[in-house]
Structures are given as C-alpha cells and as structure tokens.
N, C-alpha and C positions, 0 to 999 in steps of 0.2 A: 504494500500500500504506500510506502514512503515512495517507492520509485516511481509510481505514477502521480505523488503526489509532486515530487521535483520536475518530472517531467512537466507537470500542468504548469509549474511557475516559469519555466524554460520559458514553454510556448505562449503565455501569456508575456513574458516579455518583449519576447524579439516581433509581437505584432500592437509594441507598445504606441508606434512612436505612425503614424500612416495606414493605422487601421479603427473601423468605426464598427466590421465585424457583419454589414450590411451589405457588401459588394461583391462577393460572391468570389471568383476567377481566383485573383492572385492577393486576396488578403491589405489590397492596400486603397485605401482614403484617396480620392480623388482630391490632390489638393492643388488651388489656386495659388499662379504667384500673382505678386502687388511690386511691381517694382517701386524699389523706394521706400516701400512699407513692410513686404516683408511676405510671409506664405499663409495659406488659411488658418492654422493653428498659432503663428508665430509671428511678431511682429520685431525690428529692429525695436532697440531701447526696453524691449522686456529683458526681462533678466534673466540669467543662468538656470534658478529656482522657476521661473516660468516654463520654460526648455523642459527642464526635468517635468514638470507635473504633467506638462502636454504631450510628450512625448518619451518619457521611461529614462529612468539612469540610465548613464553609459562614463566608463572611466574619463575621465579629461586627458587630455595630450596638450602640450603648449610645447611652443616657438621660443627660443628669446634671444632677443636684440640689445645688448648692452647690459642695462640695469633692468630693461622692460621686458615682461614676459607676457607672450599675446595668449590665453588660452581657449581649444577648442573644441567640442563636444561632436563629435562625429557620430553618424546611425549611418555605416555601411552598407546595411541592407536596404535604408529608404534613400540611400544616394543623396544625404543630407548632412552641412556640416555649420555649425552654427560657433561663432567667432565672438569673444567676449572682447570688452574693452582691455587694452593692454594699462598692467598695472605690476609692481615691483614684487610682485613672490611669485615661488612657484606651484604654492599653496592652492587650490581652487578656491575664487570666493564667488557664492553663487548670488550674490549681489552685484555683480557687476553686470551692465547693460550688454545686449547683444550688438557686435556693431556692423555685422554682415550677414549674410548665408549663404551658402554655395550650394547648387543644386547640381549635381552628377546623376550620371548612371547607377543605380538603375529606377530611379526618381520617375514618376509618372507626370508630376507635376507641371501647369500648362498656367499661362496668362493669359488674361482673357480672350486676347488675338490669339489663342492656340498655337503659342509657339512651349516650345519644351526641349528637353533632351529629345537629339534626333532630328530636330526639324533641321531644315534645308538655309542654308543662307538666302538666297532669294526668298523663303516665306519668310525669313527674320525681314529683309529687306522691305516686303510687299505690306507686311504689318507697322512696321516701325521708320521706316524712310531707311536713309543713310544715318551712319552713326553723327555720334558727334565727334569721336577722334577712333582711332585704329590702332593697337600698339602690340607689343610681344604677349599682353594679358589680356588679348581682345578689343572687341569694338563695343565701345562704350556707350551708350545710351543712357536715357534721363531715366537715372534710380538704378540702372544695371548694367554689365558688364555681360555680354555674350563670348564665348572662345569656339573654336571651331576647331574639328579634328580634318586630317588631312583630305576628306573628299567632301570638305564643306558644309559637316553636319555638327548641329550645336552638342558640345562636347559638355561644357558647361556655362551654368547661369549664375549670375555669384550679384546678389540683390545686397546695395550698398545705401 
C-alpha cells in the first residue's frame, strides 16, 4: 500500500505544474501567453511562492554573476522556466519577484495570435509585424523575445 501510495504523490506531482486534469490527451492545461504579462497561471512580479502554489515544487538552480545570483525554477516536463529577480545569496528566497519566463519545448502554450513552440517565423511575422530588433537571443518584440531553431521554427519564447 505504501508503494502505491508514493507512486500517487509521484504522479500527482509531475502533473502539478500545466494540468487542470480536464483535457484529456496529454495531461497538460492549455495555457495562454500574455506577452509582457506573463502565462495563464503566472504573471511576471508574482513571486517564487506564487510559482510554487500554481505550479508544484521543483529544486531551484541559479546562475551567478559577480556578487549577484539570478535564480531559476525550471518544470522540464511543461517546457517552462521561471526567473527570479537577481539578488546576493544563493539561498532561494521565495519572495522574490519573477522577472521573466521562458517557454520551451515541450510547452503547448500559445498567444492569443497562436503562435507557440513550433510555429513558423512567417506566422511569428504575419501575427506580430517585424520585430523591433534581431540579435544572437532572438527577435524581440513588445513584452517578448522569440528565438528560432535552424529551419525557422520558434525554439523559444522567453516573456520579459
């Protein structure tokens, strides 16, 4: 009984974070991005502890740059990565604002123009114009950052 009672916390976890339990297929929440704002569960400027209640624990990972340490809440399975304000420990505080998102594969998640992982540079184009600038991190748009993989399909979306 214990073993199926771990296994049921397992699986309720890993369908913490992009599941509503109503979608039938592949387990995952049809979620909307907001550029500039952030995805249906998740907005920039919520905090760590919002992260966690909306979408399940997950270990933290941080970066650091000098004195400053950026950390970041990753849910690999929803191809979601959520970026806290950078701040001096390497301590997680779950009071710190979110100050991006990165949506990857294998993320379902769409804007309301239906763009997402996968879409085609020409629908990024045909939805959103031309960007505002082009760099090694992508083309930038108002509230987000598009990247493309080498046959011109949106690789990532990373809402700023």
């Amino acid at each position: 009984m214990k073993k199926y009672s771990l296994l049921l916390v397992a699986l309720l976890f890993l369908f913490s974070c992009g599941s509503d339990g109503s979608d039938g297929d592949d387990g995952k929440q049809d979620l909307t991005i907001f550029p500039g704002i952030g995805i249906t569960n998740v907005s920039i400027g919520d905090t760590g502890q919002d992260v966690f209640d909306n979408c399940g624990s997950v270990a933290d990972s941080y970066i650091s740059f000098g004195s400053g340490y950026t950390h970041f809440l990753s849910y690999l399975k929803d191809g979601l990565t959520f970026y806290l304000e950078t701040y001096d420990s390497e301590d997680l505080d779950l009071t710190k604002p979110v100050t991006r998102i990165q949506i990857d594969s294998p993320s379902t998640a769409r804007t309301e123009s239906n763009i997402g992982v996968g879409s085609s540079k020409s629908d990024v184009i045909a939805a959103y114009g031309d960007p505002i600038s082009s760099g090694i991190f992508g083309d930038e748009y108002d509230g987000m950052t598009i990247d493309y993989d080498d046959a011109d399909l949106v690789e990532s979306i990373e809402i700023q």
